[in-house]
mmCIF file of the protein (N, C-alpha, C, O) and its ligand, coordinates in Angstrom:
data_MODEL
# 
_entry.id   MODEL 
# 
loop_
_entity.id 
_entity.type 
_entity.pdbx_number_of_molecules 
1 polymer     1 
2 non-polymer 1 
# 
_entity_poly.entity_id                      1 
_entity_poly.type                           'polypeptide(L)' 
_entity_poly.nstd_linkage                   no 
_entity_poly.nstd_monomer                   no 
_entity_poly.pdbx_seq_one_letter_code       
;(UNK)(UNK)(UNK)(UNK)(UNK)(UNK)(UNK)(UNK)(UNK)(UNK)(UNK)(UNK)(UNK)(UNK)(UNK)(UNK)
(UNK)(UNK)(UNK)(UNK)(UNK)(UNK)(UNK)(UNK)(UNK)(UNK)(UNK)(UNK)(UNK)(UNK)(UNK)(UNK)
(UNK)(UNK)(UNK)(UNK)(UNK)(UNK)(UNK)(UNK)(UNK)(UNK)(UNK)(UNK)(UNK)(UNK)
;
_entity_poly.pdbx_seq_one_letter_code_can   XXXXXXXXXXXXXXXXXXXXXXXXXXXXXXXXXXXXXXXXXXXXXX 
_entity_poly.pdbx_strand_id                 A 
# 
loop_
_entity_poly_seq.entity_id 
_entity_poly_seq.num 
_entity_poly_seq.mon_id 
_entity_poly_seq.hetero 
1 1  UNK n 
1 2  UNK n 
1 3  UNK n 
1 4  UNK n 
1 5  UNK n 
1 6  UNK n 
1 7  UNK n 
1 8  UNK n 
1 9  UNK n 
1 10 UNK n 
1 11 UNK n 
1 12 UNK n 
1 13 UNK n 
1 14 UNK n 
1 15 UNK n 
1 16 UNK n 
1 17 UNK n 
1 18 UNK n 
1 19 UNK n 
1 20 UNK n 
1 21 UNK n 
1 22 UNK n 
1 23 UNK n 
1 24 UNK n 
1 25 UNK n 
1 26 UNK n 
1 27 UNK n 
1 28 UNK n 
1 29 UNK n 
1 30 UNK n 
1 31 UNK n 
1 32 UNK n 
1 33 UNK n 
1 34 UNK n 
1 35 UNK n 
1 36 UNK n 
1 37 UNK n 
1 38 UNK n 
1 39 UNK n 
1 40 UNK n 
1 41 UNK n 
1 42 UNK n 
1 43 UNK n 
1 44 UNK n 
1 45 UNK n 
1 46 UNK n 
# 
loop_
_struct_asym.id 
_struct_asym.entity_id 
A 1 
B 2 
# 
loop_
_chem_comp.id 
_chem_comp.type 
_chem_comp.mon_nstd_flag 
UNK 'L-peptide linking' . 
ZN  non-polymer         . 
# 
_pdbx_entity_nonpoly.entity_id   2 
_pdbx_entity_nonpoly.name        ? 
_pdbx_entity_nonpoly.comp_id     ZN 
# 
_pdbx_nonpoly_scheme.asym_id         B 
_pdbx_nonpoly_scheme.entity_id       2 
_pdbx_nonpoly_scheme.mon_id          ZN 
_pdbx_nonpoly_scheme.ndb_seq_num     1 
_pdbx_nonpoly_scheme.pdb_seq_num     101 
_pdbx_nonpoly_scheme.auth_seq_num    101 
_pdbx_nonpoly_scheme.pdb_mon_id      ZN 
_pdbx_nonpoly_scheme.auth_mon_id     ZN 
_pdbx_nonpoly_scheme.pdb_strand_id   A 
_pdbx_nonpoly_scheme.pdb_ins_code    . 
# 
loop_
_atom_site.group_PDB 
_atom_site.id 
_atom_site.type_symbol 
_atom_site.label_atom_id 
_atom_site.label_alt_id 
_atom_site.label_comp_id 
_atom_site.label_asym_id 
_atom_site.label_entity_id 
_atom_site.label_seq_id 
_atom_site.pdbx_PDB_ins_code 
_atom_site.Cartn_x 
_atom_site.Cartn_y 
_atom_site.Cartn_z 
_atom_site.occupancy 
_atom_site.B_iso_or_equiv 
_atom_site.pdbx_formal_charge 
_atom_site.auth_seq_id 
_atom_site.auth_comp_id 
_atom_site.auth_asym_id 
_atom_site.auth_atom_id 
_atom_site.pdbx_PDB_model_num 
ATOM   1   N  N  . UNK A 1 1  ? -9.986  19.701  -4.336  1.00 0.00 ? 1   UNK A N  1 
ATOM   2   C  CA . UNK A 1 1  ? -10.282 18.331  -4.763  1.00 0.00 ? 1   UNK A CA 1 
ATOM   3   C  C  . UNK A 1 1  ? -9.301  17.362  -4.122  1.00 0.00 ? 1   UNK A C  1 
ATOM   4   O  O  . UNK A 1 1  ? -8.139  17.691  -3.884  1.00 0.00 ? 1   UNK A O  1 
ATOM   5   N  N  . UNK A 1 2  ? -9.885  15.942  -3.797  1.00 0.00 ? 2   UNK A N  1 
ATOM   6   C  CA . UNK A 1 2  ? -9.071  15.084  -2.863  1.00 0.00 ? 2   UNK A CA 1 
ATOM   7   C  C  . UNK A 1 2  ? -9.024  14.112  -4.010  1.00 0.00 ? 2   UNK A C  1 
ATOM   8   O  O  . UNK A 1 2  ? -9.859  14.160  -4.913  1.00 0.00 ? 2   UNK A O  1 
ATOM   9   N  N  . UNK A 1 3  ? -7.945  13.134  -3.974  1.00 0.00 ? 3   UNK A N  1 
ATOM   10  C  CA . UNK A 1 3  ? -7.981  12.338  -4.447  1.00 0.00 ? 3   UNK A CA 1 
ATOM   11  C  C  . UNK A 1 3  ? -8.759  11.129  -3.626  1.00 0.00 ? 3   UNK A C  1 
ATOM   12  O  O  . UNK A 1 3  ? -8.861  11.050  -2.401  1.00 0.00 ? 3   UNK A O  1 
ATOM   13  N  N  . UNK A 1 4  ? -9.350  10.084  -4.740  1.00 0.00 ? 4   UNK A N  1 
ATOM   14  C  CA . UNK A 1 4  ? -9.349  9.107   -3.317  1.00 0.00 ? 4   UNK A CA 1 
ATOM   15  C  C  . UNK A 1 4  ? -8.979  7.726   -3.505  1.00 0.00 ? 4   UNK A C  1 
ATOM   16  O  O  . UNK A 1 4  ? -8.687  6.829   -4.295  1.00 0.00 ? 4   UNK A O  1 
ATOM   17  N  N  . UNK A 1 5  ? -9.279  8.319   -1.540  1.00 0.00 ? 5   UNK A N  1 
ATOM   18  C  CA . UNK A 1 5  ? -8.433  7.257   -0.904  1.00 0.00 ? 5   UNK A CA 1 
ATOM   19  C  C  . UNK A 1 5  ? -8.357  6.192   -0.315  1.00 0.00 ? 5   UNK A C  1 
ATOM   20  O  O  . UNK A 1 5  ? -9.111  5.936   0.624   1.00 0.00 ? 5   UNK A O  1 
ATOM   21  N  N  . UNK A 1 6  ? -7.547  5.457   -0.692  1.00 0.00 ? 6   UNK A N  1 
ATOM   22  C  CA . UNK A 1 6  ? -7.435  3.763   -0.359  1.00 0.00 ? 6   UNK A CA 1 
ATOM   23  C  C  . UNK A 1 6  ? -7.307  3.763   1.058   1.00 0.00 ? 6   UNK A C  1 
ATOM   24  O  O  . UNK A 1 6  ? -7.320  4.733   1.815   1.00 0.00 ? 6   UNK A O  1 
ATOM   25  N  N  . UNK A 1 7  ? -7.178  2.520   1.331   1.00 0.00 ? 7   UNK A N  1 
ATOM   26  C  CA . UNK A 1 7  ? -6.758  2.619   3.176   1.00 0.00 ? 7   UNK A CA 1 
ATOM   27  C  C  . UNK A 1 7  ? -5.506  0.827   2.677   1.00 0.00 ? 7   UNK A C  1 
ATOM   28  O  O  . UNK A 1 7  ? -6.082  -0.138  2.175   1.00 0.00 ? 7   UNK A O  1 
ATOM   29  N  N  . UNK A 1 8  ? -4.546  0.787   2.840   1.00 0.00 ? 8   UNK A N  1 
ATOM   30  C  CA . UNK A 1 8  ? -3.549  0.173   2.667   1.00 0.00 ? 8   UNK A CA 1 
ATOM   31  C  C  . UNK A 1 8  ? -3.025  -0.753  4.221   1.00 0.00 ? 8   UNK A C  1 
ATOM   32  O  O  . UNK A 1 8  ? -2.395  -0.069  5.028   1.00 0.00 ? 8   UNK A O  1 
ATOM   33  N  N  . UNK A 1 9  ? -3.227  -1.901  4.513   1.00 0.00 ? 9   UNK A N  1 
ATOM   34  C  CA . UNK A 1 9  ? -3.126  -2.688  5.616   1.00 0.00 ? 9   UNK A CA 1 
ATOM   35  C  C  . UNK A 1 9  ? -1.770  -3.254  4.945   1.00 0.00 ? 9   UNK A C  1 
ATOM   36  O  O  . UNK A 1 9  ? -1.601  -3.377  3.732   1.00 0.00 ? 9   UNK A O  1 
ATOM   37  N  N  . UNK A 1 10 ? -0.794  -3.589  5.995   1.00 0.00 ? 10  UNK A N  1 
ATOM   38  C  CA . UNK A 1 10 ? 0.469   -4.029  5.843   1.00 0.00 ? 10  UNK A CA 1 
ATOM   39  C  C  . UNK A 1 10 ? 0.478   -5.447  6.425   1.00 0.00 ? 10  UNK A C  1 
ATOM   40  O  O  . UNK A 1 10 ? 0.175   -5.393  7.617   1.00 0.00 ? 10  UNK A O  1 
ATOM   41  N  N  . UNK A 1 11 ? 0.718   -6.692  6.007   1.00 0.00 ? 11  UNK A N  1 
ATOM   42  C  CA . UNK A 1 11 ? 0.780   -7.937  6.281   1.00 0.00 ? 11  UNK A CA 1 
ATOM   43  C  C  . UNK A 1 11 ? 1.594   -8.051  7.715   1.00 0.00 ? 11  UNK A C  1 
ATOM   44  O  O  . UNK A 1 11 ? 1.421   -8.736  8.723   1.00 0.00 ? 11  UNK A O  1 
ATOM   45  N  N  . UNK A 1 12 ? 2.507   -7.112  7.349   1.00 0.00 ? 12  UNK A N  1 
ATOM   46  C  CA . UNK A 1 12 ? 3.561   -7.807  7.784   1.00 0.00 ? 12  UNK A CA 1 
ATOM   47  C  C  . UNK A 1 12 ? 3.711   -6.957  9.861   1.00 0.00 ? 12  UNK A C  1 
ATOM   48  O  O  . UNK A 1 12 ? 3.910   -7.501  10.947  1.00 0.00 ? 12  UNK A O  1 
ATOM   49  N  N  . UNK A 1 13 ? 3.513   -5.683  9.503   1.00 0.00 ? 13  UNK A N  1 
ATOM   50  C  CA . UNK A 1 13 ? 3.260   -4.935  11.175  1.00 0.00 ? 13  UNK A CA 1 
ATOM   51  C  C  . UNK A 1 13 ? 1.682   -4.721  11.015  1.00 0.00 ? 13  UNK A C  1 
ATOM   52  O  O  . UNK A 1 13 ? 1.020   -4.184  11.903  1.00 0.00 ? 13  UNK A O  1 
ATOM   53  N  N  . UNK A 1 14 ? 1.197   -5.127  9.959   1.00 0.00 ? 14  UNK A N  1 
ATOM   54  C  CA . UNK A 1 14 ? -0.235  -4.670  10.247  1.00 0.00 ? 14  UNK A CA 1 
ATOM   55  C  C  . UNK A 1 14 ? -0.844  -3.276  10.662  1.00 0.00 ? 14  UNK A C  1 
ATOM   56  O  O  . UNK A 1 14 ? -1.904  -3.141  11.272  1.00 0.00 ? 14  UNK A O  1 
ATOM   57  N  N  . UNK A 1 15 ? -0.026  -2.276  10.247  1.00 0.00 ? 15  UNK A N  1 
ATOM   58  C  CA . UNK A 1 15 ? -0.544  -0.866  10.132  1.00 0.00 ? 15  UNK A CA 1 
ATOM   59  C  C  . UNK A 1 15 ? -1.160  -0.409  9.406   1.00 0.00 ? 15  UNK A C  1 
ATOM   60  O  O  . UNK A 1 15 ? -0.669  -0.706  8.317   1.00 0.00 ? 15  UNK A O  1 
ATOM   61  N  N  . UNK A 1 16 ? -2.207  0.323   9.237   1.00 0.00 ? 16  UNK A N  1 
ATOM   62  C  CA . UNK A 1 16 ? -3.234  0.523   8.507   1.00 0.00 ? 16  UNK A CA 1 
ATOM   63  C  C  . UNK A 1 16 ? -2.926  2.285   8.257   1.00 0.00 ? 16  UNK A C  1 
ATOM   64  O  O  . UNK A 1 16 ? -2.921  3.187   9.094   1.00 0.00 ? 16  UNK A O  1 
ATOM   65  N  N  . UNK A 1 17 ? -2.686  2.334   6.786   1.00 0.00 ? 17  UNK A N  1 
ATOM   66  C  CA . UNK A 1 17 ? -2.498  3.824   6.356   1.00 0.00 ? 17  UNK A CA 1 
ATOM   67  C  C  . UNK A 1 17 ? -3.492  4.341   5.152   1.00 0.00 ? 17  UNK A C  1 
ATOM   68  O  O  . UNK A 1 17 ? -3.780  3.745   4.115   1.00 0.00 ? 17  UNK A O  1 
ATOM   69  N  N  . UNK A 1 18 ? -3.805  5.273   5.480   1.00 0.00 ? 18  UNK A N  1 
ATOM   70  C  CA . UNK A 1 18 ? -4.816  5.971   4.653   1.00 0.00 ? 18  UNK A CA 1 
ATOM   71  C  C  . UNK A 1 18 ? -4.248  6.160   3.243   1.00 0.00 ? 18  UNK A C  1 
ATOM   72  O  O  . UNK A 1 18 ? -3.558  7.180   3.243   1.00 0.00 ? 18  UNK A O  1 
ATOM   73  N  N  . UNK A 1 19 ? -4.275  5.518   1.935   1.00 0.00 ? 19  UNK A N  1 
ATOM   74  C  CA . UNK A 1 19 ? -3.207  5.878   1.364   1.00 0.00 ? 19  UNK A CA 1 
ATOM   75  C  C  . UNK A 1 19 ? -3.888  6.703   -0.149  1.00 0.00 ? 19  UNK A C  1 
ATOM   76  O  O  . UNK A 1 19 ? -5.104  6.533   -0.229  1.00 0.00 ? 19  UNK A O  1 
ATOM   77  N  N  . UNK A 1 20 ? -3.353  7.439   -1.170  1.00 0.00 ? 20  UNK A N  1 
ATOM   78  C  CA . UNK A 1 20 ? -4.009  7.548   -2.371  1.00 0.00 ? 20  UNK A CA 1 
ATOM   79  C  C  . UNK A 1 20 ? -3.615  6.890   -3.612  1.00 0.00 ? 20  UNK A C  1 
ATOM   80  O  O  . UNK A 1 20 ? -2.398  6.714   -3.655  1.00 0.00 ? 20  UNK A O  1 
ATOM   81  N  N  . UNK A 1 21 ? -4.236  6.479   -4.617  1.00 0.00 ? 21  UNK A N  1 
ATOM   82  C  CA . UNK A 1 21 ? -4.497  5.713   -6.191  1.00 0.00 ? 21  UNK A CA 1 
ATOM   83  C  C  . UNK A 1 21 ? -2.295  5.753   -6.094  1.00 0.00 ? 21  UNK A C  1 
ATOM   84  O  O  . UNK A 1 21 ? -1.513  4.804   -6.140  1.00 0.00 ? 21  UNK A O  1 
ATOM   85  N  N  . UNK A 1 22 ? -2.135  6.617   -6.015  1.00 0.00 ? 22  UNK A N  1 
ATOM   86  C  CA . UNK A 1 22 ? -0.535  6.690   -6.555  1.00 0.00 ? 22  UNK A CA 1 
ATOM   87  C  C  . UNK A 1 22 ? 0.205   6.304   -4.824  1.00 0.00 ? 22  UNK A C  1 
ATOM   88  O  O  . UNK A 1 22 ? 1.429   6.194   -4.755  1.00 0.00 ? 22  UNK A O  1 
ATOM   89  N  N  . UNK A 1 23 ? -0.177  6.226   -4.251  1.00 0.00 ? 23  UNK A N  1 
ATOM   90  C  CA . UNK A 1 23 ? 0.922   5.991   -3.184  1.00 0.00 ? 23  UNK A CA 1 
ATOM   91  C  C  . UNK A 1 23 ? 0.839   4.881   -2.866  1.00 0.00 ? 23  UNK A C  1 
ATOM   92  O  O  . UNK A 1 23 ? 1.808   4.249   -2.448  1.00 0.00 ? 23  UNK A O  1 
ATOM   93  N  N  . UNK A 1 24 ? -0.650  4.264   -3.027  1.00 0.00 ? 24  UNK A N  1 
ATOM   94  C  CA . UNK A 1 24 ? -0.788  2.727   -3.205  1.00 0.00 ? 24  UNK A CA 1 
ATOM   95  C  C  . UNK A 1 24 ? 0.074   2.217   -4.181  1.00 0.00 ? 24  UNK A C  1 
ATOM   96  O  O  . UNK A 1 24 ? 0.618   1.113   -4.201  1.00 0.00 ? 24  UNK A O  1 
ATOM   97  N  N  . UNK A 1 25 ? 0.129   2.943   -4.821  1.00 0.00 ? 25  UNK A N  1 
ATOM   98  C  CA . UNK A 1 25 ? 1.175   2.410   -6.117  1.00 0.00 ? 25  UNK A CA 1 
ATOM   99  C  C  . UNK A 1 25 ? 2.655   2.273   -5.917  1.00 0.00 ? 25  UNK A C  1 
ATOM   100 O  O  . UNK A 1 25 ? 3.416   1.593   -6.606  1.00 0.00 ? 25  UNK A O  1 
ATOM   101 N  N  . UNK A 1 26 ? 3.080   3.311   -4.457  1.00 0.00 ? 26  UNK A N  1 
ATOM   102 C  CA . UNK A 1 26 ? 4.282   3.229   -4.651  1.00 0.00 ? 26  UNK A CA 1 
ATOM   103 C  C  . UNK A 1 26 ? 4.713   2.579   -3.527  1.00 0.00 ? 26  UNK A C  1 
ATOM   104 O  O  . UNK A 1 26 ? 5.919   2.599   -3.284  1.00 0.00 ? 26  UNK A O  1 
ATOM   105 N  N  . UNK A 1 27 ? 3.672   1.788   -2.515  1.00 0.00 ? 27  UNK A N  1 
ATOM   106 C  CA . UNK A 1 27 ? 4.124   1.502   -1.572  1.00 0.00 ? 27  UNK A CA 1 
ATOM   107 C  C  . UNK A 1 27 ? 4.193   0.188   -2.320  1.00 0.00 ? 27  UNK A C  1 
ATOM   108 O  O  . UNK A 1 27 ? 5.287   -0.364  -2.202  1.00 0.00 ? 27  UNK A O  1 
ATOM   109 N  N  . UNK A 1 28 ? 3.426   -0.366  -2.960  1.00 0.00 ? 28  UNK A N  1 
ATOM   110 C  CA . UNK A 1 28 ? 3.257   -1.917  -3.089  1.00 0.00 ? 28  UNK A CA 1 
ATOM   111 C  C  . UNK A 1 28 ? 5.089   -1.997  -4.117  1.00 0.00 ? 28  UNK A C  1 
ATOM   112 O  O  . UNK A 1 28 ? 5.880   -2.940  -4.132  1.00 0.00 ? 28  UNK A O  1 
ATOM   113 N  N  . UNK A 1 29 ? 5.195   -0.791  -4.746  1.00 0.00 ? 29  UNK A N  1 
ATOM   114 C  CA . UNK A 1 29 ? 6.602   -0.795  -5.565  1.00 0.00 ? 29  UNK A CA 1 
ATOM   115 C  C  . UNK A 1 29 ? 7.866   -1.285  -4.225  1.00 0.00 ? 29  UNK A C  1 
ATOM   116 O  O  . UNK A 1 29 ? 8.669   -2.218  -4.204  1.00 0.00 ? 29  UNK A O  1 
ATOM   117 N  N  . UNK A 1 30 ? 7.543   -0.062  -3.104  1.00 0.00 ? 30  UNK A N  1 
ATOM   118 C  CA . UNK A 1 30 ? 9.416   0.137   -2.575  1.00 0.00 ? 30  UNK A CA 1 
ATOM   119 C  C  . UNK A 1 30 ? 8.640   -0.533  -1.128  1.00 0.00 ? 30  UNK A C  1 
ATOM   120 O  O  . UNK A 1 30 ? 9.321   -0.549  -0.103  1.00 0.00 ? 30  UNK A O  1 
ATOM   121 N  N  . UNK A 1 31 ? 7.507   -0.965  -1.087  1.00 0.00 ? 31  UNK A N  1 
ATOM   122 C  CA . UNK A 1 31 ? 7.308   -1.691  0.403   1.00 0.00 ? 31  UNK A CA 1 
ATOM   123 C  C  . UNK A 1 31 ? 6.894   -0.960  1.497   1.00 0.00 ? 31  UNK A C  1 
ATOM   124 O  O  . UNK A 1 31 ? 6.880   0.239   1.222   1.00 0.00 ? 31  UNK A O  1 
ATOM   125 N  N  . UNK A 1 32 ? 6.552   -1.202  2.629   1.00 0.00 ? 32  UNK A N  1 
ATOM   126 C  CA . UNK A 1 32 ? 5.589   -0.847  3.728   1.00 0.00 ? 32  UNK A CA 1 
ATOM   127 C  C  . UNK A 1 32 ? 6.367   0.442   3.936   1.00 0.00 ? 32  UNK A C  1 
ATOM   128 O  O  . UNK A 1 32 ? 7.556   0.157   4.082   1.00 0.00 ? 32  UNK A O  1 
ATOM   129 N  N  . UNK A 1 33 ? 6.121   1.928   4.015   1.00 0.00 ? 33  UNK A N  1 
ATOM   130 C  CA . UNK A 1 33 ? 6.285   2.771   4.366   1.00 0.00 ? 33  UNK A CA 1 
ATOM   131 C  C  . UNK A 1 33 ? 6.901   2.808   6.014   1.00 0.00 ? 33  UNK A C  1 
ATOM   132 O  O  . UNK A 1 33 ? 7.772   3.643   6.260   1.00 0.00 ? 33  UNK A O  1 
ATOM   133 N  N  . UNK A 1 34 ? 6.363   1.768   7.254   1.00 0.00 ? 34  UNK A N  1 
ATOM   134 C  CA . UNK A 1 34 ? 6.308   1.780   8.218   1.00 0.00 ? 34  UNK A CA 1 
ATOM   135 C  C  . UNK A 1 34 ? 7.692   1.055   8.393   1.00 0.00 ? 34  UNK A C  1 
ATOM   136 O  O  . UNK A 1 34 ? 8.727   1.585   8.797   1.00 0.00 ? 34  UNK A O  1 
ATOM   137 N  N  . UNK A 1 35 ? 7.498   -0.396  7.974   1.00 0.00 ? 35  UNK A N  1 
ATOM   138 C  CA . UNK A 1 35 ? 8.516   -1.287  8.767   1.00 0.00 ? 35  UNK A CA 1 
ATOM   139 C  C  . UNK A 1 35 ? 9.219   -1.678  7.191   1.00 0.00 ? 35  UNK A C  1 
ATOM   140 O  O  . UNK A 1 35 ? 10.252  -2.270  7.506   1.00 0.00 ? 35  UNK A O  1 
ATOM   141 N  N  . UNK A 1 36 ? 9.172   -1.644  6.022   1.00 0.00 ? 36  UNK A N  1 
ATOM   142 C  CA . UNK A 1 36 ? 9.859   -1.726  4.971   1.00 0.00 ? 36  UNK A CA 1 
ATOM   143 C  C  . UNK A 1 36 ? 9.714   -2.790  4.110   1.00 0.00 ? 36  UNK A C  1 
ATOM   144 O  O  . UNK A 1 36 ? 10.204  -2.909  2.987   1.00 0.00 ? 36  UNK A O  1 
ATOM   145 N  N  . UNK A 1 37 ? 8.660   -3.931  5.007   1.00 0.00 ? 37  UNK A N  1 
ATOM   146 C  CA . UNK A 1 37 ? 8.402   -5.018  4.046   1.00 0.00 ? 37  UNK A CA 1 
ATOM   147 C  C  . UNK A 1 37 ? 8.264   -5.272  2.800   1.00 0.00 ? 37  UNK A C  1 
ATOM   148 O  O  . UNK A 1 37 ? 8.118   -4.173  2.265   1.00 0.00 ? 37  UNK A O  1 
ATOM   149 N  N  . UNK A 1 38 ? 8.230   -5.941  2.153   1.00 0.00 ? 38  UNK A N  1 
ATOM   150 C  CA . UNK A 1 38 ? 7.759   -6.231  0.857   1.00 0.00 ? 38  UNK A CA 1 
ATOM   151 C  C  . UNK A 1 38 ? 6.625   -6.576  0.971   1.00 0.00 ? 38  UNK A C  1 
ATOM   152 O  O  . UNK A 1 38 ? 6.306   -7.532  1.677   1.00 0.00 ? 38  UNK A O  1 
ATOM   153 N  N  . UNK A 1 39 ? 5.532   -5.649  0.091   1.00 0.00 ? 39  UNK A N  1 
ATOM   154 C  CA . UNK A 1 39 ? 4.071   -6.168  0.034   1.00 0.00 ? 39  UNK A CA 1 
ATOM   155 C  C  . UNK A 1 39 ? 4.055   -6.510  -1.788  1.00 0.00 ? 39  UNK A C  1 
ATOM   156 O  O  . UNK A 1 39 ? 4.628   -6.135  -2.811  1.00 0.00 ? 39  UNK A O  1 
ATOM   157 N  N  . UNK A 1 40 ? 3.097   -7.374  -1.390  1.00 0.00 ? 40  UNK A N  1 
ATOM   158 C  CA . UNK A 1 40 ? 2.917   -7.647  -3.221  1.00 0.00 ? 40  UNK A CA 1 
ATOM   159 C  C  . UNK A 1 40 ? 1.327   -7.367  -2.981  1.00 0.00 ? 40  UNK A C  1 
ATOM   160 O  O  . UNK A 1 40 ? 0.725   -7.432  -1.909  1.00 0.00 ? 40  UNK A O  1 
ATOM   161 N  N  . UNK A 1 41 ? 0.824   -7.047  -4.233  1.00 0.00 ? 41  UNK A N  1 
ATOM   162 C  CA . UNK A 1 41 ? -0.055  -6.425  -4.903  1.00 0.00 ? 41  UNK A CA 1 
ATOM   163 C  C  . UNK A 1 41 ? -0.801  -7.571  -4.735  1.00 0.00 ? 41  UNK A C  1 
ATOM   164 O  O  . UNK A 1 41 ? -0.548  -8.764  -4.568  1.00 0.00 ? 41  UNK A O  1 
ATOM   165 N  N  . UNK A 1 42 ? -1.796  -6.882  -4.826  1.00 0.00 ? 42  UNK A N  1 
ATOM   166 C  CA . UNK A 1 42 ? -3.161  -7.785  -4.548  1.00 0.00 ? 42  UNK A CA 1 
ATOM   167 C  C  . UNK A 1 42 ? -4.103  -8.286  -5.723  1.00 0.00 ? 42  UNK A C  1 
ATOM   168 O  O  . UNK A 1 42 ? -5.081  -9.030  -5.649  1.00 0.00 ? 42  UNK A O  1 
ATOM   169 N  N  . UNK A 1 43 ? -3.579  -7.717  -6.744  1.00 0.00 ? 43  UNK A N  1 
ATOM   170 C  CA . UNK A 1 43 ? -3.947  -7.888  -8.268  1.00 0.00 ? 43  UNK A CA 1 
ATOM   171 C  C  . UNK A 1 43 ? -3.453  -8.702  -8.702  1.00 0.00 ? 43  UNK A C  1 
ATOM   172 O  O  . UNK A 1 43 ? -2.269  -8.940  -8.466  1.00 0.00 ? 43  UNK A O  1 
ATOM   173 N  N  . UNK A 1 44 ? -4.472  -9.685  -9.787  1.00 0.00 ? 44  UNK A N  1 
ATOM   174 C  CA . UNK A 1 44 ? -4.203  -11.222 -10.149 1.00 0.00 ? 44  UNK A CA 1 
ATOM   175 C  C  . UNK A 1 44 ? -2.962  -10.267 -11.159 1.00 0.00 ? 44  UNK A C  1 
ATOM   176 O  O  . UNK A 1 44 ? -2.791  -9.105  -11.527 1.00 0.00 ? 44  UNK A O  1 
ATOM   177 N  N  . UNK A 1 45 ? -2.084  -12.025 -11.330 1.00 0.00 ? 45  UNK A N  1 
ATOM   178 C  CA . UNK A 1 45 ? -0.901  -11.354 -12.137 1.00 0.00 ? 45  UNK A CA 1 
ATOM   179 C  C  . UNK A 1 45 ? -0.554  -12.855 -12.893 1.00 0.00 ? 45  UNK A C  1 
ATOM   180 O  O  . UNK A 1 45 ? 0.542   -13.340 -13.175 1.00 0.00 ? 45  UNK A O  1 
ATOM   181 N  N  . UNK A 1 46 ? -2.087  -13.448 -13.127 1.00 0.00 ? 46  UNK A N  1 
ATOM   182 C  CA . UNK A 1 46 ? -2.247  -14.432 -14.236 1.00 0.00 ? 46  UNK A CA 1 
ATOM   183 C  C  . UNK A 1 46 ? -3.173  -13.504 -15.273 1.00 0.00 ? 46  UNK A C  1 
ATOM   184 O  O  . UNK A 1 46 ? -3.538  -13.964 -16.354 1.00 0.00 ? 46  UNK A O  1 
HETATM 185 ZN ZN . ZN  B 2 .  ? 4.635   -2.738  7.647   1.00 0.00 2 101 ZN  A ZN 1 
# 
């Protein structure tokens, strides 16, 4: 069984990573896996 999976675009180098429910979770936490940016979540937060 796979989890599934997101595909996660980075603003900032614009790399596109295949990602899953929890790693989406942890990139948007500690930032772009690639170049280290800070991404913020794409979910209203009103
Ligand atoms: Zn990046």
């Amino acid at each position: 069984m796979t989890p599934h999976e997101r595909e996660f675009t980075c603003p900032d180098c614009g790399r596109e990573i295949p990602v899953t429910e929890a790693m989406l979770e942890a990139t948007l936490r500690h930032g772009c896996p690639v170049c280290g940016a800070a991404v913020e979540s794409s979910q209203p937060t009103a």
